[in-house]
Backbone as a printed PyTorch tensor [residue, N CA C, xyz], in Angstrom:
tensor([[[ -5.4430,  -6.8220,   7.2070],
         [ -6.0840,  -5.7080,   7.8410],
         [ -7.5840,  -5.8960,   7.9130]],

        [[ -8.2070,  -6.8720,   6.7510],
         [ -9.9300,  -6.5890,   7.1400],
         [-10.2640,  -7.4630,   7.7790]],

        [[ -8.8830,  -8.2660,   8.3800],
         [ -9.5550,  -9.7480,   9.5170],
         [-10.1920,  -9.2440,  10.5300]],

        [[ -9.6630,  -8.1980,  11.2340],
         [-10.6280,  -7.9870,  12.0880],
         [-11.9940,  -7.6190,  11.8320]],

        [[-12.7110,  -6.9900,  10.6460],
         [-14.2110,  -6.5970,  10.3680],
         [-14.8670,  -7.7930,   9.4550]],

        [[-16.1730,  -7.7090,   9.7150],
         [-17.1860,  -7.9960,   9.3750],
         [-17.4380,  -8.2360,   7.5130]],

        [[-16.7450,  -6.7660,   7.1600],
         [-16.6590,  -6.6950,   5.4620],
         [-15.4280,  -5.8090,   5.0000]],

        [[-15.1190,  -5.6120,   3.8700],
         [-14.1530,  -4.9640,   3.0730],
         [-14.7540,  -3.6870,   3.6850]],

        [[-15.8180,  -3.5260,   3.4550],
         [-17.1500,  -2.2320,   3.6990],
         [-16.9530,  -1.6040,   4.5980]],

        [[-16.8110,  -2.4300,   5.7860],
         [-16.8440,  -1.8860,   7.3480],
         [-15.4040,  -1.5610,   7.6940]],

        [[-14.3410,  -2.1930,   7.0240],
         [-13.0030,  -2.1000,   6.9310],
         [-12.5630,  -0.3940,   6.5100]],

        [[-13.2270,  -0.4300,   5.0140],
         [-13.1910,   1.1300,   4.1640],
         [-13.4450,   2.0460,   5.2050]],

        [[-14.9190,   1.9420,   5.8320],
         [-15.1480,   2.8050,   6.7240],
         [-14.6130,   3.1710,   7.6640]],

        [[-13.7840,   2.3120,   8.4150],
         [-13.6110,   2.5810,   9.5710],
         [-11.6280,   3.7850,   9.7540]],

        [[-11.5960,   2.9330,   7.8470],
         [-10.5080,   4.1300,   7.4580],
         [-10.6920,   5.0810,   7.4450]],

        [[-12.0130,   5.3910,   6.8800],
         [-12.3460,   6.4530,   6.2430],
         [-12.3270,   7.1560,   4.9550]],

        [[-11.9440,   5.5940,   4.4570],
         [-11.9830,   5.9190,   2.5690],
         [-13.4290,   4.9700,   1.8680]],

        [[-13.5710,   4.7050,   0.6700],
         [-14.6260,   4.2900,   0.0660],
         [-14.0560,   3.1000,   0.1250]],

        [[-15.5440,   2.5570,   0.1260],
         [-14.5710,   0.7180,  -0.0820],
         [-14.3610,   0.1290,  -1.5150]],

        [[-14.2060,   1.1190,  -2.6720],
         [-13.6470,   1.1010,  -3.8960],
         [-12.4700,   1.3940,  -3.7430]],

        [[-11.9640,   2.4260,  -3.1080],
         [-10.9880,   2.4800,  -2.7780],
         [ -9.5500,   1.6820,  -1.8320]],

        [[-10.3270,   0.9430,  -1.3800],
         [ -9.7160,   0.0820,  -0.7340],
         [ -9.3830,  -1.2300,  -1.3100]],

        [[-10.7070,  -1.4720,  -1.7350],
         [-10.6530,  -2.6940,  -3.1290],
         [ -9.4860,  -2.5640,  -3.6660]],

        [[ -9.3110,  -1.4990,  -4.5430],
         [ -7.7620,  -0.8940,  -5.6430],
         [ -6.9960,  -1.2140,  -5.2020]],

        [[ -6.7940,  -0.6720,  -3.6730],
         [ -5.5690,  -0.7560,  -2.6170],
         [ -5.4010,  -2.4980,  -2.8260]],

        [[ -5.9940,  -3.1610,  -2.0920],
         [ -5.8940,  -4.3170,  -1.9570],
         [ -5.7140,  -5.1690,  -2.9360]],

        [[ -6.1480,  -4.8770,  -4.2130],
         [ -6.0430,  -6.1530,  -5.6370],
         [ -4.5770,  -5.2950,  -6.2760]],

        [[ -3.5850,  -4.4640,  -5.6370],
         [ -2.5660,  -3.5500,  -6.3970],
         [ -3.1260,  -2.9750,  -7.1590]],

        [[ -3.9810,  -2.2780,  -7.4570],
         [ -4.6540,  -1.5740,  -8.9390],
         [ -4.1050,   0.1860,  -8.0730]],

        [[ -3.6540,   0.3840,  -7.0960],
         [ -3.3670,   1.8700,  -6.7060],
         [ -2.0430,   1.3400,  -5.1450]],

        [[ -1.4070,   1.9100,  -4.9560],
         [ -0.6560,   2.0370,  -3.8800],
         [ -1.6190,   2.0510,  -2.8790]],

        [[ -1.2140,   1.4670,  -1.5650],
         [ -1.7230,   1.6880,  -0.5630],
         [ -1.8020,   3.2230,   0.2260]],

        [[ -2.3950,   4.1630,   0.3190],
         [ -2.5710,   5.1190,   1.1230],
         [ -2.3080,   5.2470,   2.5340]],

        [[ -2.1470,   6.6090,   2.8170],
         [ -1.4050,   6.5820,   4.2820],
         [ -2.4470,   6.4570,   5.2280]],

        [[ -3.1190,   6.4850,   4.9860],
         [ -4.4300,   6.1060,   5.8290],
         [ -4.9060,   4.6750,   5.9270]],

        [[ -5.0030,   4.1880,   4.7770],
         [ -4.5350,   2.5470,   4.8520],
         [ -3.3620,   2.0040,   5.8400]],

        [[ -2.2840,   2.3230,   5.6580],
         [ -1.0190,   1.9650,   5.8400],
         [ -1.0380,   2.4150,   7.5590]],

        [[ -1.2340,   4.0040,   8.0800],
         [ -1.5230,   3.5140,   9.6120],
         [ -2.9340,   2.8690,   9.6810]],

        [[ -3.9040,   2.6510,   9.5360],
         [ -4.9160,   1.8380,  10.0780],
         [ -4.2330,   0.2300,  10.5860]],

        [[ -3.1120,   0.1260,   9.5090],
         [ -2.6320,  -1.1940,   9.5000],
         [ -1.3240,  -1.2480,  10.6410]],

        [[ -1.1530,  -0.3230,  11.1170],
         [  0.3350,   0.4620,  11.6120],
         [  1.0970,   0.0990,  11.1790]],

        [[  1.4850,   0.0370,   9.5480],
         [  2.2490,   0.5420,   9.0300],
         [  2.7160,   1.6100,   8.7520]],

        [[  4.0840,   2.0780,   7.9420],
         [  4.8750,   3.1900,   7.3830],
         [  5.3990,   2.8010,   6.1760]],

        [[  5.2090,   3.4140,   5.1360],
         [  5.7680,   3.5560,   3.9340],
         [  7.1620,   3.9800,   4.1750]],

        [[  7.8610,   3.2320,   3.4540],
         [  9.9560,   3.4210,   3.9260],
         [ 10.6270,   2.8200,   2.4930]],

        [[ 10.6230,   4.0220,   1.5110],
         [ 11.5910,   4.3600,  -0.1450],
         [ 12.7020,   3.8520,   0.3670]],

        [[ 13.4570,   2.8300,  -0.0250],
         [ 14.8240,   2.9990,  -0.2220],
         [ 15.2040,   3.2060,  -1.6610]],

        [[ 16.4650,   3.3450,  -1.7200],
         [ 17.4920,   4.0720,  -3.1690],
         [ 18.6770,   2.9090,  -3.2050]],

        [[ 18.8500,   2.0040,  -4.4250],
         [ 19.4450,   1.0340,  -4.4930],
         [ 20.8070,   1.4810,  -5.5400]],

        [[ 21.8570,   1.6550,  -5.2040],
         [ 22.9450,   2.3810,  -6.7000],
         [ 24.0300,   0.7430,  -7.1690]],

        [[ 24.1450,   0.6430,  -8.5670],
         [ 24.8300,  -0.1540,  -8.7170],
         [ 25.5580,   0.6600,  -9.6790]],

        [[ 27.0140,  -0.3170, -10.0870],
         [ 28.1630,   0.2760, -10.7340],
         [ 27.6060,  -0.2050, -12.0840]],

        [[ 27.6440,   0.6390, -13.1430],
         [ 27.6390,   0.1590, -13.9850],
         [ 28.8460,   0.2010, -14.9210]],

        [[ 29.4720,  -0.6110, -15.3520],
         [ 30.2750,  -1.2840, -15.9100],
         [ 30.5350,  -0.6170, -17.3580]],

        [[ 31.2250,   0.0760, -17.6830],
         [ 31.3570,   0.2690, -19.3260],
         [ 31.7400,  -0.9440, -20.0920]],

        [[ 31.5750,  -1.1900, -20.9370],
         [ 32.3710,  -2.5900, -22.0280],
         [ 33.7600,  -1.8150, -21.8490]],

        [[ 34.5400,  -2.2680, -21.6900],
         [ 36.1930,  -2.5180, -22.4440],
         [ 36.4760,  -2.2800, -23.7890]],

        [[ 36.9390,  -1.5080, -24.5750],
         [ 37.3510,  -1.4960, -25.8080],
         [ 38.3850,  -2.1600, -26.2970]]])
């Protein structure tokens, strides 16, 4: 996402978050934000994974 700008800086801005904030985003230190995520046109999409769990056998 900051290939297209100049800096991390000009990147933050043009989100509209701090570019500390974006930093976080980017090194994993915080989830990416939805404002991050469309700037990037992305969507955040949870899936729910169920497995069987197995009792031991007596």
């Amino acid at each position: 996402m900051v290939d297209g700008f100049k800096s991390q800086a000009a990147a933050a801005r043009f989100v509209g978050i701090s570019p500390q904030a974006l930093n976080d985003q980017m090194n994993s230190k915080k989830p990416f934000s939805e404002k991050v995520l469309t700037a990037a046109g992305l969507r955040r999409v949870v899936t729910v994974h169920y497995e069987l769990i197995e009792e031991p056998r007596s």
